[in-house]
DSSP file (Angstrom, degrees, kcal/mol; ACC not computed):
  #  RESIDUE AA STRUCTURE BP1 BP2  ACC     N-H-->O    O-->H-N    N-H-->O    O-->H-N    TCO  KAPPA ALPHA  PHI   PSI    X-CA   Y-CA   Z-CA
    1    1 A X              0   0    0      0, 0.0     0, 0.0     0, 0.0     0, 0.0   0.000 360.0 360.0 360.0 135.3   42.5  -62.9   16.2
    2    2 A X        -     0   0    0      1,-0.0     2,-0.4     0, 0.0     0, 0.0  -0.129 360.0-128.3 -59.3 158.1   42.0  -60.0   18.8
    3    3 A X        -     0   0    0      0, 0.0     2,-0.2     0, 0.0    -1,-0.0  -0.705  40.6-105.2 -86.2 163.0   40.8  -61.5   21.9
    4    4 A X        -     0   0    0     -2,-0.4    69,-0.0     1,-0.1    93,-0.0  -0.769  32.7 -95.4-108.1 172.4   37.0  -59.1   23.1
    5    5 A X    >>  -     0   0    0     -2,-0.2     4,-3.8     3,-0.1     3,-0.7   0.084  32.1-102.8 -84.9 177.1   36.5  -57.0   25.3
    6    6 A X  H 3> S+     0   0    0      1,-0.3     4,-1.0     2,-0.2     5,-0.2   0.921 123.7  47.8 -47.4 -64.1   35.1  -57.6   29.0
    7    7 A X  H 3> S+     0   0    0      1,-0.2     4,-1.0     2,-0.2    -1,-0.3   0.649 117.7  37.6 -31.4 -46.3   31.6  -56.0   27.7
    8    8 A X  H <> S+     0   0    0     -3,-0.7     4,-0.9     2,-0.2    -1,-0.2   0.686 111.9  55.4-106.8 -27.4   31.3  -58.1   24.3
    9    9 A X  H  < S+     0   0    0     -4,-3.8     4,-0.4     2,-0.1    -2,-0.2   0.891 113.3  47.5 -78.1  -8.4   32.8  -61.4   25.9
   10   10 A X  H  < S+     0   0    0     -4,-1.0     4,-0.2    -3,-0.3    -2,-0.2   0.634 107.7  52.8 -70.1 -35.1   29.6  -60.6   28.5
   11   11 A X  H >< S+     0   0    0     -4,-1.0     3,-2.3    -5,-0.2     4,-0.4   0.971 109.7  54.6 -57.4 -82.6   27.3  -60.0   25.4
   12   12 A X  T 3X S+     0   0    0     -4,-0.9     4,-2.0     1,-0.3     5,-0.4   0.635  94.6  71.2 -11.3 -41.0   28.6  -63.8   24.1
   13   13 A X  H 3> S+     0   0    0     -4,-0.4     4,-1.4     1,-0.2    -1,-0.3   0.798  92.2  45.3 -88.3 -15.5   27.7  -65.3   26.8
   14   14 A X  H <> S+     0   0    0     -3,-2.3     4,-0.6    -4,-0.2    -1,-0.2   0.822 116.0  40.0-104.5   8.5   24.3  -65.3   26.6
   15   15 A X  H  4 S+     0   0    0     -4,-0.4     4,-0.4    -3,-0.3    -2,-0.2   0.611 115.4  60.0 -94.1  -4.0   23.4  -66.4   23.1
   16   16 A X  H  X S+     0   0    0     -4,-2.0     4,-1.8     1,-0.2    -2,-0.2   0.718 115.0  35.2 -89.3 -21.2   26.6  -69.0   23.8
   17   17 A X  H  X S+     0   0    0     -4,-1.4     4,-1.1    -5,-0.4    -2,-0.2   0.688 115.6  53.3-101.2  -6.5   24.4  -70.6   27.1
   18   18 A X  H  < S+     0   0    0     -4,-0.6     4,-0.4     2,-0.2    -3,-0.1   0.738 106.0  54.8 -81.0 -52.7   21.2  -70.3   25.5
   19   19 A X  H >> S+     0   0    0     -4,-0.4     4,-2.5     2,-0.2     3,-1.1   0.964 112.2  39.5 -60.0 -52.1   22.6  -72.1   22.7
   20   20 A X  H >X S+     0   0    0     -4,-1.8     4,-1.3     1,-0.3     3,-0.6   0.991 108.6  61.7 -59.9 -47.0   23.9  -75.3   24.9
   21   21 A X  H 3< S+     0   0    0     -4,-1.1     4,-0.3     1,-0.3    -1,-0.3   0.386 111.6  45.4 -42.5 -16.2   20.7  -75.1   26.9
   22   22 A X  H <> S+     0   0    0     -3,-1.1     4,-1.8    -4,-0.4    -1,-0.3   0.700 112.2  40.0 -23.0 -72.3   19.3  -75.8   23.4
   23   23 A X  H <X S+     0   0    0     -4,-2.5     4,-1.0    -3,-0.6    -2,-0.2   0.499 112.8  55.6 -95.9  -2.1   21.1  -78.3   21.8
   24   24 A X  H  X S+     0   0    0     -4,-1.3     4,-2.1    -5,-0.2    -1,-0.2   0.818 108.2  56.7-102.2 -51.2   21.3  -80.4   25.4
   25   25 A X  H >> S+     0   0    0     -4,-0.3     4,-0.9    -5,-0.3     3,-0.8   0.989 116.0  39.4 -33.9 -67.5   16.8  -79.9   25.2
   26   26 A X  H 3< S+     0   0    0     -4,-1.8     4,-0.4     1,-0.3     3,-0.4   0.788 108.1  55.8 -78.2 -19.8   17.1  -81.7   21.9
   27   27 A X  H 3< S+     0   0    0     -4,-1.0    -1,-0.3     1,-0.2    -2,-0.2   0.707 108.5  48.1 -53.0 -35.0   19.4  -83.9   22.6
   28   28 A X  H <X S+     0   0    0     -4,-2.1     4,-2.2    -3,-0.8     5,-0.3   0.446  88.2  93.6 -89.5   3.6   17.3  -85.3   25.6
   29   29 A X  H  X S+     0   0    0     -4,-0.9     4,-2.5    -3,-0.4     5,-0.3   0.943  75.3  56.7 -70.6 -37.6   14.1  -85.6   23.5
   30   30 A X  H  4 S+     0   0    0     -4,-0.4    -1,-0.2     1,-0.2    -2,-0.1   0.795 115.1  43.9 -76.5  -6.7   14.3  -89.0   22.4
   31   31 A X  H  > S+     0   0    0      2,-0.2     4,-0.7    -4,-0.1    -1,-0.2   0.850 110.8  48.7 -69.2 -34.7   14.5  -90.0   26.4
   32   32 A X  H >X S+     0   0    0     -4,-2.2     4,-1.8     1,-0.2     3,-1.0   0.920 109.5  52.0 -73.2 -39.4   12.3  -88.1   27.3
   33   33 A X  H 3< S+     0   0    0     -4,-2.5     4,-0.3    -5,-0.3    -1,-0.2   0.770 109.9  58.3 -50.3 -27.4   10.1  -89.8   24.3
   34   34 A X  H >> S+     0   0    0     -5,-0.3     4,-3.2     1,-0.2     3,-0.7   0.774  91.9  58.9 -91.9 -11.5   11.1  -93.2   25.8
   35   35 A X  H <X S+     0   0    0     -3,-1.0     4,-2.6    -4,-0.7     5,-0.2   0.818  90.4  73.5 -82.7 -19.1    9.8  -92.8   29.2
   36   36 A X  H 3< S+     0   0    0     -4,-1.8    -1,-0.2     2,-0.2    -2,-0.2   0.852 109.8  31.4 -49.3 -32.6    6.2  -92.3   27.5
   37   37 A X  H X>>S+     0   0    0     -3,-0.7     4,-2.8    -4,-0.3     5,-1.6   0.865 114.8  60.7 -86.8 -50.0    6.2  -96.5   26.6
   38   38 A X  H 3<5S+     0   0    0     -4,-3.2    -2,-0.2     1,-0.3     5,-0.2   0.867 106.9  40.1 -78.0  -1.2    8.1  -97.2   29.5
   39   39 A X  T 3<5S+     0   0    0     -4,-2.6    -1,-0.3     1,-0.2    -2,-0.2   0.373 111.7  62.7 -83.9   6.7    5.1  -95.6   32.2
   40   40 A X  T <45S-     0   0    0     -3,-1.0    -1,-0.2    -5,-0.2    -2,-0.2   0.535 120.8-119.5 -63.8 -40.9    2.9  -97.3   30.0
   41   41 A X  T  <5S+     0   0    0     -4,-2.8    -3,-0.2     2,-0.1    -4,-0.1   0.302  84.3 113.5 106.3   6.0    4.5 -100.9   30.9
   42   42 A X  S   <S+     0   0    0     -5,-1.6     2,-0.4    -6,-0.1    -4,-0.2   0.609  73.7  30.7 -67.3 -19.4    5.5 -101.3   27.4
   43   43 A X  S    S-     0   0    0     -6,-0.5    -2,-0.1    -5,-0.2    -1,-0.1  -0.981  80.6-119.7-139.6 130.2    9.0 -101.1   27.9
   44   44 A X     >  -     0   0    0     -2,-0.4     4,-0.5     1,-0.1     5,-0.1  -0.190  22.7-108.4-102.4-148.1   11.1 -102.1   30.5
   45   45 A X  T  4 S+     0   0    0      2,-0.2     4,-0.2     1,-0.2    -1,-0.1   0.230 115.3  55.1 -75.4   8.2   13.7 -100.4   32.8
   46   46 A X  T  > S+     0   0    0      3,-0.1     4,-2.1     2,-0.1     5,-0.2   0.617 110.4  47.6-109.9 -15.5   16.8 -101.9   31.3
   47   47 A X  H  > S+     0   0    0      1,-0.2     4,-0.9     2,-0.2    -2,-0.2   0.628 113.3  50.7 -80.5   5.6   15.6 -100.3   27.5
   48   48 A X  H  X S+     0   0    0     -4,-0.5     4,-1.7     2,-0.1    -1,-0.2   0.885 107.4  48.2 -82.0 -45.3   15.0  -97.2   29.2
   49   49 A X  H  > S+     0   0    0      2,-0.2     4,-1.0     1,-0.2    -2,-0.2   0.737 112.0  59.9 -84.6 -33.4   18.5  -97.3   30.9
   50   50 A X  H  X>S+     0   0    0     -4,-2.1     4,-6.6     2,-0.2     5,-0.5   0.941 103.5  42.3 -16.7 -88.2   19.6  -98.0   27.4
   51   51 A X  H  X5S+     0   0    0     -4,-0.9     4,-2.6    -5,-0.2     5,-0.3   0.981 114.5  48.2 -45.4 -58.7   18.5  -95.2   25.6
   52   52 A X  H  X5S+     0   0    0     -4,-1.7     4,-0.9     1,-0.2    -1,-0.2   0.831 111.1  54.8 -63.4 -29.9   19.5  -92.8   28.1
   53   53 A X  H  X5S+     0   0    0     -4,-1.0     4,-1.2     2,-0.2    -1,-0.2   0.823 117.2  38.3 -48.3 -54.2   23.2  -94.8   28.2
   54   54 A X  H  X5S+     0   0    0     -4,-6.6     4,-3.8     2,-0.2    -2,-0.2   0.932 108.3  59.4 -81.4 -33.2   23.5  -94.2   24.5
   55   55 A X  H  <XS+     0   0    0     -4,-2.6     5,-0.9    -5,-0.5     6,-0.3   0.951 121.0  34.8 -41.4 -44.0   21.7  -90.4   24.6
   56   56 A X  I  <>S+     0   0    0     -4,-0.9     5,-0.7    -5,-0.3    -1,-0.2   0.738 116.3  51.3-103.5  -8.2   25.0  -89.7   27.1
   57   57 A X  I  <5S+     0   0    0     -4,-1.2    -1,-0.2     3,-0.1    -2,-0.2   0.835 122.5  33.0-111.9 -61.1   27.2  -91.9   25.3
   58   58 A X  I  <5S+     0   0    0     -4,-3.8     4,-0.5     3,-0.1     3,-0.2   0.793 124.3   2.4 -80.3-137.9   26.2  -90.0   21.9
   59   59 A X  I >>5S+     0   0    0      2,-0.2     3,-3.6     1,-0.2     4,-0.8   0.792 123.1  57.2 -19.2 -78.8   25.3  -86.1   21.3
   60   60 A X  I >4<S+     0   0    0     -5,-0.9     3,-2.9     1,-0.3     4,-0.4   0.781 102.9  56.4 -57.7 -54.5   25.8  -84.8   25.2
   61   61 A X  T 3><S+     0   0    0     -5,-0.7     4,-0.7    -6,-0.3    -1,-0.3   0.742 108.6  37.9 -54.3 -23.9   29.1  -85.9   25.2
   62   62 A X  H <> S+     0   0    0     -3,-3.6     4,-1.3    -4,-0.5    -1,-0.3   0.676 103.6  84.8 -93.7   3.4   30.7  -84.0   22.1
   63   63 A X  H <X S+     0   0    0     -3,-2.9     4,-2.8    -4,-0.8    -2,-0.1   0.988  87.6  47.1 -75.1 -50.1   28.3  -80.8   23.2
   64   64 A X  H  4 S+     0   0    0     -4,-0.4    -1,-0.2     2,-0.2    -2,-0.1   0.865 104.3  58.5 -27.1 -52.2   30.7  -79.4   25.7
   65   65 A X  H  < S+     0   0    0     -4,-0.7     3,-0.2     1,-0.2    -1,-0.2   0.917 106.4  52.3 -41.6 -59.2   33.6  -79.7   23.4
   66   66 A X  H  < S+     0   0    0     -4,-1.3     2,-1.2     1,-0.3    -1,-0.2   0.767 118.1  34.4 -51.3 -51.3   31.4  -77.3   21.0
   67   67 A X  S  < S+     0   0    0     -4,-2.8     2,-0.4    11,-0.1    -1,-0.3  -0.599  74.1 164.7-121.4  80.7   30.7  -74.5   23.8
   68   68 A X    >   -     0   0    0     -2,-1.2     3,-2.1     3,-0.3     6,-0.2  -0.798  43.5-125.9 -96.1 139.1   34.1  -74.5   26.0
   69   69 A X  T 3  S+     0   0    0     -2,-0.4     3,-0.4     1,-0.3    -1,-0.1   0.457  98.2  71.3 -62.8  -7.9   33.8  -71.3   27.9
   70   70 A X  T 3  S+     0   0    0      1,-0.2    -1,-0.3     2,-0.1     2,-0.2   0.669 101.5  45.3 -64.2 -33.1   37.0  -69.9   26.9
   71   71 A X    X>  +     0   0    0     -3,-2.1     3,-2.3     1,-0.2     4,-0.7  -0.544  66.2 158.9-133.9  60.4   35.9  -69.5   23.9
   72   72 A X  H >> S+     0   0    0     -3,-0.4     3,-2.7     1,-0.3     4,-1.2   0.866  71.1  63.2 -54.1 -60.1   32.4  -67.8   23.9
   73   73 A X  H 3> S+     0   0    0      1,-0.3     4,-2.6     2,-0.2    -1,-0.3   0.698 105.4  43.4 -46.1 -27.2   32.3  -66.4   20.5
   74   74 A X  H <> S+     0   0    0     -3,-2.3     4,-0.6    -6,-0.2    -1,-0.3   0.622 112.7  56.7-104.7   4.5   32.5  -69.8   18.6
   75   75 A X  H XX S+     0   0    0     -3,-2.7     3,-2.1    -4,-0.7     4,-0.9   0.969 108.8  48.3 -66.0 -82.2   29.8  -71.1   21.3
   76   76 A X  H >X S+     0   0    0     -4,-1.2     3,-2.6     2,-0.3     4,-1.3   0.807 117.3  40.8 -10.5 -82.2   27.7  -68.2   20.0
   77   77 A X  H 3X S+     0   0    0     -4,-2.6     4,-3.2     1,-0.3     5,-0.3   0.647 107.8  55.2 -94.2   7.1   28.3  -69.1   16.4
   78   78 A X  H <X S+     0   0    0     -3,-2.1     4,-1.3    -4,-0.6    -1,-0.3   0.793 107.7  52.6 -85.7 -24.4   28.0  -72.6   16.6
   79   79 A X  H <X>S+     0   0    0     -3,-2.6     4,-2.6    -4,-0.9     5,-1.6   0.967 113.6  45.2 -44.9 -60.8   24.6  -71.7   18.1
   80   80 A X  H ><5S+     0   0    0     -4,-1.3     3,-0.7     3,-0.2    -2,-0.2   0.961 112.8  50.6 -54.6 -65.3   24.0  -69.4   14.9
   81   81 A X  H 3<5S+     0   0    0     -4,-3.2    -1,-0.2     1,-0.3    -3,-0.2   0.981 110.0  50.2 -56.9 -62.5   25.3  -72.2   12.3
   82   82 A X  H 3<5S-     0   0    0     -4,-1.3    -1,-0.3    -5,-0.3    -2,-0.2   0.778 112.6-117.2 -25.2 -48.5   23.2  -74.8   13.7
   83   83 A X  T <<5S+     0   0    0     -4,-2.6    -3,-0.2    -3,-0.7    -1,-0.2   0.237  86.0 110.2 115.4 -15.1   20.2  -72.9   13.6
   84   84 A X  S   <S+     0   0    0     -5,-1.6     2,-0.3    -6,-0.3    -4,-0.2   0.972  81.5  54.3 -67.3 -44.9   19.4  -72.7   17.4
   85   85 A X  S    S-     0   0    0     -6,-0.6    -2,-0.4    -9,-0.1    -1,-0.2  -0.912  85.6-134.8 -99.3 116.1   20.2  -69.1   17.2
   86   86 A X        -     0   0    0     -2,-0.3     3,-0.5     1,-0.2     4,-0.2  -0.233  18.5-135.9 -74.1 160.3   18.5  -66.7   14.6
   87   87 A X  S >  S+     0   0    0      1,-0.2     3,-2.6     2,-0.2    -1,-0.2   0.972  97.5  58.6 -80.1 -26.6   21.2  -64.8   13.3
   88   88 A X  T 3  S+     0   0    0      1,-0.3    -1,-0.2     7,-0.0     4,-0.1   0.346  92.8  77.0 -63.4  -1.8   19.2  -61.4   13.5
   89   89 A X  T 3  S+     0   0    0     -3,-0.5     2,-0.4     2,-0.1    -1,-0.3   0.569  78.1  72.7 -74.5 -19.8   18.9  -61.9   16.9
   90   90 A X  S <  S-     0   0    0     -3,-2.6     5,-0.1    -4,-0.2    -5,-0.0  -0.826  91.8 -86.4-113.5 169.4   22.0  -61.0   18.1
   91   91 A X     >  -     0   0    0     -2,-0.4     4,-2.7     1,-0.1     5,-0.2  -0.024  35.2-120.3 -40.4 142.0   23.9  -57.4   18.5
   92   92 A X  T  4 S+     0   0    0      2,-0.2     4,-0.2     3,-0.1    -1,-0.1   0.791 120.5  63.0 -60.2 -39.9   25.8  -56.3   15.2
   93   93 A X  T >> S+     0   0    0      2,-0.2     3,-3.0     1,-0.1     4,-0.8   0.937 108.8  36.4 -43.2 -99.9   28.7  -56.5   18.2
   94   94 A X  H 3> S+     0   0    0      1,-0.3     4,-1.7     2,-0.2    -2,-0.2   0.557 113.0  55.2  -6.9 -54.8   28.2  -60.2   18.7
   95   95 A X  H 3X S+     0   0    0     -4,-2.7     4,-1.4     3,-0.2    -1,-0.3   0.666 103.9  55.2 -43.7 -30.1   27.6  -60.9   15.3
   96   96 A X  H <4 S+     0   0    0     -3,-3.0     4,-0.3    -4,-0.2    -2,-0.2   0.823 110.4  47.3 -82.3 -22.1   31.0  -59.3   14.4
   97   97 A X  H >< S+     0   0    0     -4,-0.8     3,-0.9     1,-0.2     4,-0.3   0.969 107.0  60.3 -70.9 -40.2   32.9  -61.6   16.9
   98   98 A X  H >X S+     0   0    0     -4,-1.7     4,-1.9     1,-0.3     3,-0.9   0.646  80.8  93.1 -50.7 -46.0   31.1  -64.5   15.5
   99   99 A X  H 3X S+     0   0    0     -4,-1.4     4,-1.7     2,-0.2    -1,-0.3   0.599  78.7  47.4 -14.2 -58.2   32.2  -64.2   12.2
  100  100 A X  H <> S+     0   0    0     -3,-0.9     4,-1.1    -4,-0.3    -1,-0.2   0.776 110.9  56.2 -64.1 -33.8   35.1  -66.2   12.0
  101  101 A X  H X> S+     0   0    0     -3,-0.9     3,-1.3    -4,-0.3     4,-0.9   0.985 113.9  41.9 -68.6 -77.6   33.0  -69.2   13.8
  102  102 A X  H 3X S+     0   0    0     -4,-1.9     4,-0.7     1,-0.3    -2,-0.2   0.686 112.8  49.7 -54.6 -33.8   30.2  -69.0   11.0
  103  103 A X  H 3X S+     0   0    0     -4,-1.7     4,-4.1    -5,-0.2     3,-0.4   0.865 100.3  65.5 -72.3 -34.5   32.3  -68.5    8.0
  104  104 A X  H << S+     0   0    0     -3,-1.3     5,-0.2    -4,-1.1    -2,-0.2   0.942 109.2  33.7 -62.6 -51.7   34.6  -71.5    8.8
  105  105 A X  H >< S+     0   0    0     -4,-0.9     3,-0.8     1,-0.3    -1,-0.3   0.704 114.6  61.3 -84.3  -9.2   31.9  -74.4    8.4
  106  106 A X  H 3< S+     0   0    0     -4,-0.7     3,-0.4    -3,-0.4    -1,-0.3   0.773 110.3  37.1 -83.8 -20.4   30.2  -72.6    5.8
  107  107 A X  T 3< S+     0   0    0     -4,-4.1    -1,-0.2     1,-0.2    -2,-0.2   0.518 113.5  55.7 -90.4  27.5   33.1  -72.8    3.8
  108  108 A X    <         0   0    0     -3,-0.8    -1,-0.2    -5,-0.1    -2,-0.2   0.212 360.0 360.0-136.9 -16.7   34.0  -76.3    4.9
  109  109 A X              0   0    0     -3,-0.4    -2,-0.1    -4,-0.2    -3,-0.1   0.351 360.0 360.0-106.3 360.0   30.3  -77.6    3.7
């Protein structure tokens, strides 16, 4: 696969950080969801330190793998597959790069 040019790997990059910035929000909601019990007193400070243990333990670790910065275009369309990123949202440019990233897991599902 051609590698893109300066200009389109500069496009990539911001629907490929928008997209981790994304999936790392939804990934931290059920922490954030846990500190509501425990400033309540409901809960204490080692199931708090739990959750958050398995939250980094879990999801954030495999998201880097997903968006390594070498490789902006399948960041970008792992954004797209997911659903975090509409697809009509990005440049017909972007989209074109993306391609190969979107088709793979839909023909793999």
């Amino acid at each position: 696969m051609e590698q893109p040019s300066k200009a389109t790997r500069r496009s990539l990059g911001k629907p490929a950080a928008f997209s981790l910035q994304e999936e790392f929000r939804r990934a931290l909601l059920p922490v954030a969801a846990a500190f509501e019990p425990w400033r309540a007193g409901g809960q204490g400070s080692r199931e708090l330190a739990a959750g958050a243990h398995g939250c980094r333990q879990g999801p954030t670790l495999e998201l880097p793998e997903r968006h390594d910065p070498g490789r902006l275009e399948f960041a970008a369309a792992n954004g797209i597959v997911s659903g975090v990123i509409r697809r009509y949202s990005v440049s017909a440019k972007v989209g074109e790069c993306c391609r190969g990233g979107i088709a793979f897991p839909m023909e793999t599902s």
